[in-house]
PyMOL Python script that loads the backbone (N, CA, C, O; Angstrom):
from pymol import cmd

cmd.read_pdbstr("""\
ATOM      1  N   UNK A   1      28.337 -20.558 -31.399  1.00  0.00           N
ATOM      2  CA  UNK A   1      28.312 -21.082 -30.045  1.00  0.00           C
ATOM      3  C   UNK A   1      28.188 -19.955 -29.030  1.00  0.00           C
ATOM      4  O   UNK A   1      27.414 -20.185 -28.100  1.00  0.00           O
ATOM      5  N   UNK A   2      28.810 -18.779 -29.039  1.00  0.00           N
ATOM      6  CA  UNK A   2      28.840 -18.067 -28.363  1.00  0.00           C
ATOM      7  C   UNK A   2      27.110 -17.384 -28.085  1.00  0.00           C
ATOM      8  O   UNK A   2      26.369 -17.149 -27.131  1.00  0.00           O
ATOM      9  N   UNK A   3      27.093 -17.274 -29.586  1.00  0.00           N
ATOM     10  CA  UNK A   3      25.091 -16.435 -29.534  1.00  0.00           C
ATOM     11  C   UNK A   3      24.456 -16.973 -28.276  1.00  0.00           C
ATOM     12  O   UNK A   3      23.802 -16.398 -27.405  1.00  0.00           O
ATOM     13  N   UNK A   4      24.899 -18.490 -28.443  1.00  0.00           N
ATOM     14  CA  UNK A   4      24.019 -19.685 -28.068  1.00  0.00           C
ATOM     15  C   UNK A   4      23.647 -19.228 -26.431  1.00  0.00           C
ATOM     16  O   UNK A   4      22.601 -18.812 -25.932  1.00  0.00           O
ATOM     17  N   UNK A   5      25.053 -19.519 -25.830  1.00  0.00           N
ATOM     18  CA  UNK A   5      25.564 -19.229 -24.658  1.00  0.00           C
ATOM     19  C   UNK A   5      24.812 -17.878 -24.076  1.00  0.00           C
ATOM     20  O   UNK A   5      24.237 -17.862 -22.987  1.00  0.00           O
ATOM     21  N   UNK A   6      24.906 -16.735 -24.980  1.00  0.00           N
ATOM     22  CA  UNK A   6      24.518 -15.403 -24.495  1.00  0.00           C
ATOM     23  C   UNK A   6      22.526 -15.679 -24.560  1.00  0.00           C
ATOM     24  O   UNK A   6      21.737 -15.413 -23.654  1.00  0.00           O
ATOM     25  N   UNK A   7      22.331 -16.033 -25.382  1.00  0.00           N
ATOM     26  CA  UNK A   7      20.948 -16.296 -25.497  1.00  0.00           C
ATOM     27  C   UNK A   7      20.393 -16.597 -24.347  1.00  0.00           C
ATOM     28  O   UNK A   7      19.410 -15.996 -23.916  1.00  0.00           O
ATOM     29  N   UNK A   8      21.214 -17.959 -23.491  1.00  0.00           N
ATOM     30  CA  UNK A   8      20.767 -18.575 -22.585  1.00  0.00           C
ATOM     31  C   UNK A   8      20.784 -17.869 -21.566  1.00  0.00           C
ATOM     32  O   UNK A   8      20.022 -17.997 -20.607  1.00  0.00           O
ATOM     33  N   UNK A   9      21.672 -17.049 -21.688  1.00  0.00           N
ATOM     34  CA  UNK A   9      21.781 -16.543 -20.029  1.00  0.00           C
ATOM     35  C   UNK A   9      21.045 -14.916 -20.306  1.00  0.00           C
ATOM     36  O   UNK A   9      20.907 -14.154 -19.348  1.00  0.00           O
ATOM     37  N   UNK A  10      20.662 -14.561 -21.545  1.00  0.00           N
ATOM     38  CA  UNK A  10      19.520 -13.656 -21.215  1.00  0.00           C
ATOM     39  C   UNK A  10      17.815 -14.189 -21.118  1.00  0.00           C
ATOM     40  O   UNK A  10      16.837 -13.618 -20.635  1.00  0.00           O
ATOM     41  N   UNK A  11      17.945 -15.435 -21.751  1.00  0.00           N
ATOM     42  CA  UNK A  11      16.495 -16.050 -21.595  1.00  0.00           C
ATOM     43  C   UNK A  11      16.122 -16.608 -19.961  1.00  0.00           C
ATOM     44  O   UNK A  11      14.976 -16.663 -19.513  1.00  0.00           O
ATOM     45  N   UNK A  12      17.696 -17.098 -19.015  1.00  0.00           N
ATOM     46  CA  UNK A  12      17.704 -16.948 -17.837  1.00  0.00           C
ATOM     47  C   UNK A  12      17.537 -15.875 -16.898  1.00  0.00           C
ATOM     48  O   UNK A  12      16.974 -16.015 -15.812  1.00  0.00           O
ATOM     49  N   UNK A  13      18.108 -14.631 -17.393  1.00  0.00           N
ATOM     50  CA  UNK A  13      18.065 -13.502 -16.830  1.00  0.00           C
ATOM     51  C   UNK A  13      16.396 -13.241 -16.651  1.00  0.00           C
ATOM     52  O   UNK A  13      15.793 -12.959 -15.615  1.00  0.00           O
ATOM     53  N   UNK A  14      15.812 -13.448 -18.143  1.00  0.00           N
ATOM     54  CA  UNK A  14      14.284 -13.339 -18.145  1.00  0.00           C
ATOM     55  C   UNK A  14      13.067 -13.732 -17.005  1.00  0.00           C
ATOM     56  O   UNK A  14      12.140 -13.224 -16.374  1.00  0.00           O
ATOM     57  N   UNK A  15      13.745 -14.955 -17.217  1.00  0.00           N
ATOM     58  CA  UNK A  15      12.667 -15.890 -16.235  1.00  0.00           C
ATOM     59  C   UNK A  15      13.161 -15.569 -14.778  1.00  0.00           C
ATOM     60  O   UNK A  15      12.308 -16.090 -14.058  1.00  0.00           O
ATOM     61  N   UNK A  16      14.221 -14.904 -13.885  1.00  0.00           N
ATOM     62  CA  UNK A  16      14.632 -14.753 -12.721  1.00  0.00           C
ATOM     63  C   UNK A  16      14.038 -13.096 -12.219  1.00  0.00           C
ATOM     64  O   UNK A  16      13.865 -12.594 -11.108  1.00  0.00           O
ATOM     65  N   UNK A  17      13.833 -12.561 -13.678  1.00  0.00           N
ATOM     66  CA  UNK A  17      13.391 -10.962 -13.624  1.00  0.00           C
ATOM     67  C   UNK A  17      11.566 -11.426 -12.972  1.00  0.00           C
ATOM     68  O   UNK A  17      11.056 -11.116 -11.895  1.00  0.00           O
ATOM     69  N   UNK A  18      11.014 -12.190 -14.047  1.00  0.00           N
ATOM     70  CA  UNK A  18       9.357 -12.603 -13.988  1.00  0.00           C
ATOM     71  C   UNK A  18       9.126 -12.272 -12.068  1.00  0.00           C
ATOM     72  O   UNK A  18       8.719 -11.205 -11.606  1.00  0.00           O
ATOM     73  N   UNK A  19       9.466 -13.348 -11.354  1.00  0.00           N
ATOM     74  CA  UNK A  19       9.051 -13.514 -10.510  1.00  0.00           C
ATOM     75  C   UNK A  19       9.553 -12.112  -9.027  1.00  0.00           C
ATOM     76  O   UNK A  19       9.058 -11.691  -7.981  1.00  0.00           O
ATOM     77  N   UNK A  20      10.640 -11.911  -9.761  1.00  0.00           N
ATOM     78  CA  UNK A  20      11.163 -10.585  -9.075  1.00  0.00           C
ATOM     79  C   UNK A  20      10.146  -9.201  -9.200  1.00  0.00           C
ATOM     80  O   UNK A  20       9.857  -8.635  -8.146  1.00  0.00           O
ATOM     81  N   UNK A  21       9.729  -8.785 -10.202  1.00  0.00           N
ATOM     82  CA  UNK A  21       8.443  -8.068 -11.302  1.00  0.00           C
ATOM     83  C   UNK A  21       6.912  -8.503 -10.082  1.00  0.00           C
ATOM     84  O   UNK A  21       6.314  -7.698  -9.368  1.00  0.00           O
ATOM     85  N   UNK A  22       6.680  -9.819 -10.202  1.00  0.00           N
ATOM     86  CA  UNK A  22       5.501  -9.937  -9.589  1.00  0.00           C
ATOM     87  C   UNK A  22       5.762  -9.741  -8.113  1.00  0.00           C
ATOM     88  O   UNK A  22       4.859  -9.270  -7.423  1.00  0.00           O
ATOM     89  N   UNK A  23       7.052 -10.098  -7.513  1.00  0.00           N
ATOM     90  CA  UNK A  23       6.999  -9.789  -5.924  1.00  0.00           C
ATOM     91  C   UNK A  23       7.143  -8.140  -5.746  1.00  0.00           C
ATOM     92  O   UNK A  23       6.700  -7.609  -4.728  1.00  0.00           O
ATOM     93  N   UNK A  24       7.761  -7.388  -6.750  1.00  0.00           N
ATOM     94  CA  UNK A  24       7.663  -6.153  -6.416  1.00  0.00           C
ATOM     95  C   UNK A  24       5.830  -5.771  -6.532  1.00  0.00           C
ATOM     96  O   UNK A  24       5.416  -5.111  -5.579  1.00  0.00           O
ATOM     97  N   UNK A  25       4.814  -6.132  -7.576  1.00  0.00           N
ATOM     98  CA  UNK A  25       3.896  -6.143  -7.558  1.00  0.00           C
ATOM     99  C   UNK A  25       2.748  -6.423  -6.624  1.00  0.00           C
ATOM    100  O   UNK A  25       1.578  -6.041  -6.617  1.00  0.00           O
ATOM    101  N   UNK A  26       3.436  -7.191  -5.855  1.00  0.00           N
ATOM    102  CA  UNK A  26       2.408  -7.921  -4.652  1.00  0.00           C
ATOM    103  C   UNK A  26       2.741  -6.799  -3.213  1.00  0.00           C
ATOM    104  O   UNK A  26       1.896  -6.231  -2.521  1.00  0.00           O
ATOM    105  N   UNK A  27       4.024  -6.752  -3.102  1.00  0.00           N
ATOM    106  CA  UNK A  27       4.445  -5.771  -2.465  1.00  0.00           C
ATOM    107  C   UNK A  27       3.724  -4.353  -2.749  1.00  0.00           C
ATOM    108  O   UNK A  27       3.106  -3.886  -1.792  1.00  0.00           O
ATOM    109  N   UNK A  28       3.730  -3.689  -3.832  1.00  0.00           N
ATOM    110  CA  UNK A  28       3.681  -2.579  -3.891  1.00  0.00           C
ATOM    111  C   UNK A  28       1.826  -2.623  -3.452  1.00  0.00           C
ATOM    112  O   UNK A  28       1.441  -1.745  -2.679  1.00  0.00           O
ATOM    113  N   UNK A  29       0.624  -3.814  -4.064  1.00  0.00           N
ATOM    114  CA  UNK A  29      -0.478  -4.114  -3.500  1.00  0.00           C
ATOM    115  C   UNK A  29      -0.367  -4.213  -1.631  1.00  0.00           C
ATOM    116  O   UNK A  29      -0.511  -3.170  -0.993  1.00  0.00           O
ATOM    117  N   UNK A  30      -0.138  -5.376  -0.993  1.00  0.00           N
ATOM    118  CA  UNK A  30       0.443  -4.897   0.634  1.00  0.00           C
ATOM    119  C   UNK A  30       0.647  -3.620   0.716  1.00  0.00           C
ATOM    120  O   UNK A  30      -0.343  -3.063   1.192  1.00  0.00           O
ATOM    121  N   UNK A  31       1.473  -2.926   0.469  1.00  0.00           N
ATOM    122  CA  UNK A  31       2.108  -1.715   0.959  1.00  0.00           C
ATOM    123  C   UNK A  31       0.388  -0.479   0.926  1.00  0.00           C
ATOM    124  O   UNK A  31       0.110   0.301   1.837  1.00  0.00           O
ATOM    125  N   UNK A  32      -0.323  -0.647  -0.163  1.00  0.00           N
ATOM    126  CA  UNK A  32      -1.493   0.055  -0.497  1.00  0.00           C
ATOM    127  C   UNK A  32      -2.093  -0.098   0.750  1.00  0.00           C
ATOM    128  O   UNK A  32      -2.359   0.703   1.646  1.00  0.00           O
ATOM    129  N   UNK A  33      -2.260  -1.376   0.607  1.00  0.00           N
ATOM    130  CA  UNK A  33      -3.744  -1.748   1.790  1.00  0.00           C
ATOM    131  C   UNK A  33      -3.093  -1.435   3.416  1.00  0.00           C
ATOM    132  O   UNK A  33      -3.858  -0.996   4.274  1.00  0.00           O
ATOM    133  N   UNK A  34      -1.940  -1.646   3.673  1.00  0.00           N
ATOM    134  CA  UNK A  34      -1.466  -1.125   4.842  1.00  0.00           C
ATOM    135  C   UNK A  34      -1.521   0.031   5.145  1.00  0.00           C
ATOM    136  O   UNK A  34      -1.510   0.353   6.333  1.00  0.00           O
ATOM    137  N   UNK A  35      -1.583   0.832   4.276  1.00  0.00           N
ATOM    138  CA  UNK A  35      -1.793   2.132   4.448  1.00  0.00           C
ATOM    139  C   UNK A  35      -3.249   2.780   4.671  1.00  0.00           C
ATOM    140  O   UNK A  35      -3.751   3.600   5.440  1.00  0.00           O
ATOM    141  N   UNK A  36      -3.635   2.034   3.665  1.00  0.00           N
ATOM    142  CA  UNK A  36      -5.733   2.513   4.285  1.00  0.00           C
ATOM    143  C   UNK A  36      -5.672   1.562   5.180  1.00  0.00           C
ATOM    144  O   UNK A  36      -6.888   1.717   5.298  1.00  0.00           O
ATOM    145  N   UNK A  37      -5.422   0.674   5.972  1.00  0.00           N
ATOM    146  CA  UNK A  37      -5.856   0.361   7.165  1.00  0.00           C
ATOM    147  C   UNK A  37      -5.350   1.223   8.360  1.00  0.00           C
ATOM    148  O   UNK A  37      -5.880   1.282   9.470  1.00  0.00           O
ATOM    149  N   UNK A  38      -4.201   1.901   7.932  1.00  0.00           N
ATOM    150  CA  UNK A  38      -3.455   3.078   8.729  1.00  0.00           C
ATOM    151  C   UNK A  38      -4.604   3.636   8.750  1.00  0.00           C
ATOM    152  O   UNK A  38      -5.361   3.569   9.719  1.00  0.00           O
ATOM    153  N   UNK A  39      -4.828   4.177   7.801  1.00  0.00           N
ATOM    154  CA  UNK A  39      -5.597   5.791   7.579  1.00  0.00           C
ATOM    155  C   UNK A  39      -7.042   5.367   7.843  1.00  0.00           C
ATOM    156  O   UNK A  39      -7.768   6.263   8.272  1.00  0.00           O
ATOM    157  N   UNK A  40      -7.574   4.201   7.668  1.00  0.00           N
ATOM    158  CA  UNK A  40      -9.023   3.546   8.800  1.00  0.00           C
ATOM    159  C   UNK A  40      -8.830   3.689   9.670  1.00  0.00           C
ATOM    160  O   UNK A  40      -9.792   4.177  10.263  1.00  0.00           O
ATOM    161  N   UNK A  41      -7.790   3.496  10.405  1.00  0.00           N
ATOM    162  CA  UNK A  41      -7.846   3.257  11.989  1.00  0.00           C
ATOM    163  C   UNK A  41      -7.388   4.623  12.324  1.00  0.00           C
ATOM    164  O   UNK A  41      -7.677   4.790  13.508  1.00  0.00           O
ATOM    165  N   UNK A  42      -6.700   5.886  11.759  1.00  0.00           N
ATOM    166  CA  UNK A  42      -6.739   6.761  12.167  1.00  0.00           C
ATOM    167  C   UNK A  42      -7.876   7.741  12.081  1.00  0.00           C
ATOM    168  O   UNK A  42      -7.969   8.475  13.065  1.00  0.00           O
ATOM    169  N   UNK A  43      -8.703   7.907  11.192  1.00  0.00           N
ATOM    170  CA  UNK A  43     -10.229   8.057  11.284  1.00  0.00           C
ATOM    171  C   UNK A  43     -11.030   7.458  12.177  1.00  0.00           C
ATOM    172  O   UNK A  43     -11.813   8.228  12.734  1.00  0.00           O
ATOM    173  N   UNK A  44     -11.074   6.544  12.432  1.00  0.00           N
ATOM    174  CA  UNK A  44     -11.603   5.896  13.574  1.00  0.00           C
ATOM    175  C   UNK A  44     -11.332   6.617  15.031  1.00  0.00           C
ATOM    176  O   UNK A  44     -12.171   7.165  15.746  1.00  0.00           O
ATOM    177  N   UNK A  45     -10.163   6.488  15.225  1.00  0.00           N
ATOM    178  CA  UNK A  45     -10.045   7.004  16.479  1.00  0.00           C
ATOM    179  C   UNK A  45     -10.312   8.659  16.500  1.00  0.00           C
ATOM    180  O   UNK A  45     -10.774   9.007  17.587  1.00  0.00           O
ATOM    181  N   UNK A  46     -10.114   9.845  15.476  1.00  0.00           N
ATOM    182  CA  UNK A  46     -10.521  10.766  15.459  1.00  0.00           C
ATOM    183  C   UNK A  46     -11.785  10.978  15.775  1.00  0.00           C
ATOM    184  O   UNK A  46     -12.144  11.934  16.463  1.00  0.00           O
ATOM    185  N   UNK A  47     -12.857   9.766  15.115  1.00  0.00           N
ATOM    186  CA  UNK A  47     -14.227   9.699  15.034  1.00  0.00           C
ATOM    187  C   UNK A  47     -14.631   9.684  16.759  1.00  0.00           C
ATOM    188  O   UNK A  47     -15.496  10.372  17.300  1.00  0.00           O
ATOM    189  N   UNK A  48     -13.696   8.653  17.425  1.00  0.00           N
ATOM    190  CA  UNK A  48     -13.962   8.272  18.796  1.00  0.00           C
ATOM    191  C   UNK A  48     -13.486   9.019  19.684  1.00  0.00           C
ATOM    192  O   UNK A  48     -13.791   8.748  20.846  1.00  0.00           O
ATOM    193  N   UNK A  49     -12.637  10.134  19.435  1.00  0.00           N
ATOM    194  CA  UNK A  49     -12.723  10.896  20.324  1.00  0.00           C
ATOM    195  C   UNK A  49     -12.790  12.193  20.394  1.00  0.00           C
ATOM    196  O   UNK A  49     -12.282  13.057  21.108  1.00  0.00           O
ATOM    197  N   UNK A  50     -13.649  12.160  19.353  1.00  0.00           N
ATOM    198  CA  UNK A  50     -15.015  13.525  19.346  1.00  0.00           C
ATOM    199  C   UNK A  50     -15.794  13.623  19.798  1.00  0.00           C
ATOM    200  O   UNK A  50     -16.248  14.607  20.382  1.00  0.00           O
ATOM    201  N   UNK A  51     -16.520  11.776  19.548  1.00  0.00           N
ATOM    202  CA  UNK A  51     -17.641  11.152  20.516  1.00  0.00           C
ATOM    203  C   UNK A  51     -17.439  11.477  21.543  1.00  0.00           C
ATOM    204  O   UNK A  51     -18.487  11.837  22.080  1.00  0.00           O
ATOM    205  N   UNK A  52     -16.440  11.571  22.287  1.00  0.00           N
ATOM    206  CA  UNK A  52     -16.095  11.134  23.950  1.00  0.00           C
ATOM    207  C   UNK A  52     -15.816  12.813  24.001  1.00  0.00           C
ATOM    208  O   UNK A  52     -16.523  13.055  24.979  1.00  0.00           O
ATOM    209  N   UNK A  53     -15.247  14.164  23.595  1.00  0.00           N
ATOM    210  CA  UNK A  53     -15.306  15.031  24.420  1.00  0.00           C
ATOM    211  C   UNK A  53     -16.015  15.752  23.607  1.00  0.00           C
ATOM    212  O   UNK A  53     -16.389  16.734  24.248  1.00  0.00           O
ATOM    213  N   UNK A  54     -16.400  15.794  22.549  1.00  0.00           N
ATOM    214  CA  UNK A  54     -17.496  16.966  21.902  1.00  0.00           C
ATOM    215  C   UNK A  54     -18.965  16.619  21.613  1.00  0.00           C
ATOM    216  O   UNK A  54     -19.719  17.428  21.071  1.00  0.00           O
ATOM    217  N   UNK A  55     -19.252  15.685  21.903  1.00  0.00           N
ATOM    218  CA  UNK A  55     -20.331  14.667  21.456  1.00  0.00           C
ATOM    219  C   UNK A  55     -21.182  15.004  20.115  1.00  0.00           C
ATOM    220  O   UNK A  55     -22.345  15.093  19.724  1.00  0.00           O
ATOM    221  N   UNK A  56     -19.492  15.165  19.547  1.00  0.00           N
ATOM    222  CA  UNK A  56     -19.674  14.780  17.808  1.00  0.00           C
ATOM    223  C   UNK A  56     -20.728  16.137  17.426  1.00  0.00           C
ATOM    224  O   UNK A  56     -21.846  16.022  16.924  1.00  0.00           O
ATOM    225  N   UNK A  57     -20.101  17.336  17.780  1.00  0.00           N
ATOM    226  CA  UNK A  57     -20.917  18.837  17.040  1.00  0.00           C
ATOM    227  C   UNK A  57     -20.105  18.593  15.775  1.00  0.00           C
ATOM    228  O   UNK A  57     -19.216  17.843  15.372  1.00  0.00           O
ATOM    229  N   UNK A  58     -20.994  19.783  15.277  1.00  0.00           N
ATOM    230  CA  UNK A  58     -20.383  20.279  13.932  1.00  0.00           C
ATOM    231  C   UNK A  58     -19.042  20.368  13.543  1.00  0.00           C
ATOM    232  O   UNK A  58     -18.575  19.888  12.510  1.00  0.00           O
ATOM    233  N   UNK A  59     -18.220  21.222  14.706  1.00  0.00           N
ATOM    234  CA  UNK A  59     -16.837  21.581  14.298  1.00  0.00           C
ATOM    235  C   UNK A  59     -16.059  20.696  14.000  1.00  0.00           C
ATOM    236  O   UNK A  59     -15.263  20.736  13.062  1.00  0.00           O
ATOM    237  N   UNK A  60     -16.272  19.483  15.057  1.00  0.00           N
ATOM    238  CA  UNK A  60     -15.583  18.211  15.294  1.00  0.00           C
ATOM    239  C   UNK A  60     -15.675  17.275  13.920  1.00  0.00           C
ATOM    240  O   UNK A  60     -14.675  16.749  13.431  1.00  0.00           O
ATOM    241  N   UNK A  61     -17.280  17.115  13.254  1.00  0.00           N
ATOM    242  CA  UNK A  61     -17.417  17.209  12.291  1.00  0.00           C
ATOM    243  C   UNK A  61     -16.681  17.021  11.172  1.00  0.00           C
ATOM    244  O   UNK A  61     -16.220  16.009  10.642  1.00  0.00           O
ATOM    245  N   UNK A  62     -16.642  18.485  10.833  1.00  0.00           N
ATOM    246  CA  UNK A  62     -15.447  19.369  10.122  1.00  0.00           C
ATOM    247  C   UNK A  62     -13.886  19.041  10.084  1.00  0.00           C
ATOM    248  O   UNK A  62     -13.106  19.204   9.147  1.00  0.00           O
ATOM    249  N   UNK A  63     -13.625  18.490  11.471  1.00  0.00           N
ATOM    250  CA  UNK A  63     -12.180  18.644  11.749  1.00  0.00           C
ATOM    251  C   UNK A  63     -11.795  16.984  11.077  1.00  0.00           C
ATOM    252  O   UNK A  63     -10.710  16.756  10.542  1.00  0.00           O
ATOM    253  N   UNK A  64     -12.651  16.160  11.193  1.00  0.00           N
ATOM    254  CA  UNK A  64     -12.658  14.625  10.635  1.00  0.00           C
ATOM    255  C   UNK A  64     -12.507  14.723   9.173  1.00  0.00           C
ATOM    256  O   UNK A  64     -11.566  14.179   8.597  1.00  0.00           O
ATOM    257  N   UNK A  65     -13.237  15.272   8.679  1.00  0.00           N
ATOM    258  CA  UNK A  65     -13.520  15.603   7.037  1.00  0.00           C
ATOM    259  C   UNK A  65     -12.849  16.091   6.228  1.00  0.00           C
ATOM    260  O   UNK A  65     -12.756  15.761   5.045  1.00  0.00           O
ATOM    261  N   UNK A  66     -11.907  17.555   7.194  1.00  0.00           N
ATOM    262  CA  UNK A  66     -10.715  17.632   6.456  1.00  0.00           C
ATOM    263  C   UNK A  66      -9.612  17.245   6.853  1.00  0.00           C
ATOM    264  O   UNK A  66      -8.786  17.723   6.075  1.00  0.00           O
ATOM    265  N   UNK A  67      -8.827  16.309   8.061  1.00  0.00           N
ATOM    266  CA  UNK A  67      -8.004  15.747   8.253  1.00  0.00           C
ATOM    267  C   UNK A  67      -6.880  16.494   7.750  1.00  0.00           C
ATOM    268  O   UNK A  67      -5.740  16.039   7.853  1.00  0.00           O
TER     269      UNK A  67
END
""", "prot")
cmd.dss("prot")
cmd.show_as("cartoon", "prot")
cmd.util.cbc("prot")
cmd.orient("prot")
């Protein structure tokens, strides 16, 4: 009886882990893409305001590329 009991509440433990496992998973996906949309939009604006006081020479260029 006892096995029984312990069985259950690790085959419970199981199924409460599953969905915990995939939300850390979905999360850790979000967390990715938030970050290249960071790092898009901070390229972007580097891009735009090179345009606006260097009108995008070489150096400026350079300075985008290696961030």
């Amino acid at each position: 009886m006892k096995s029984v009991v312990c069985s259950g509440l690790g085959a419970r433990l199981a199924q409460e882990d599953g969905p915990r496992r995939r939300n850390e998973a979905v999360q850790k996906v979000v967390d990715e893409r938030r970050k290249t949309v960071h790092n898009l939009a901070s390229l972007l604006l580097k891009t735009q305001r090179c345009w606006e006081t260097e009108g995008f020479s070489q150096t400026c260029s350079l300075k985008i590329n290696s961030r």
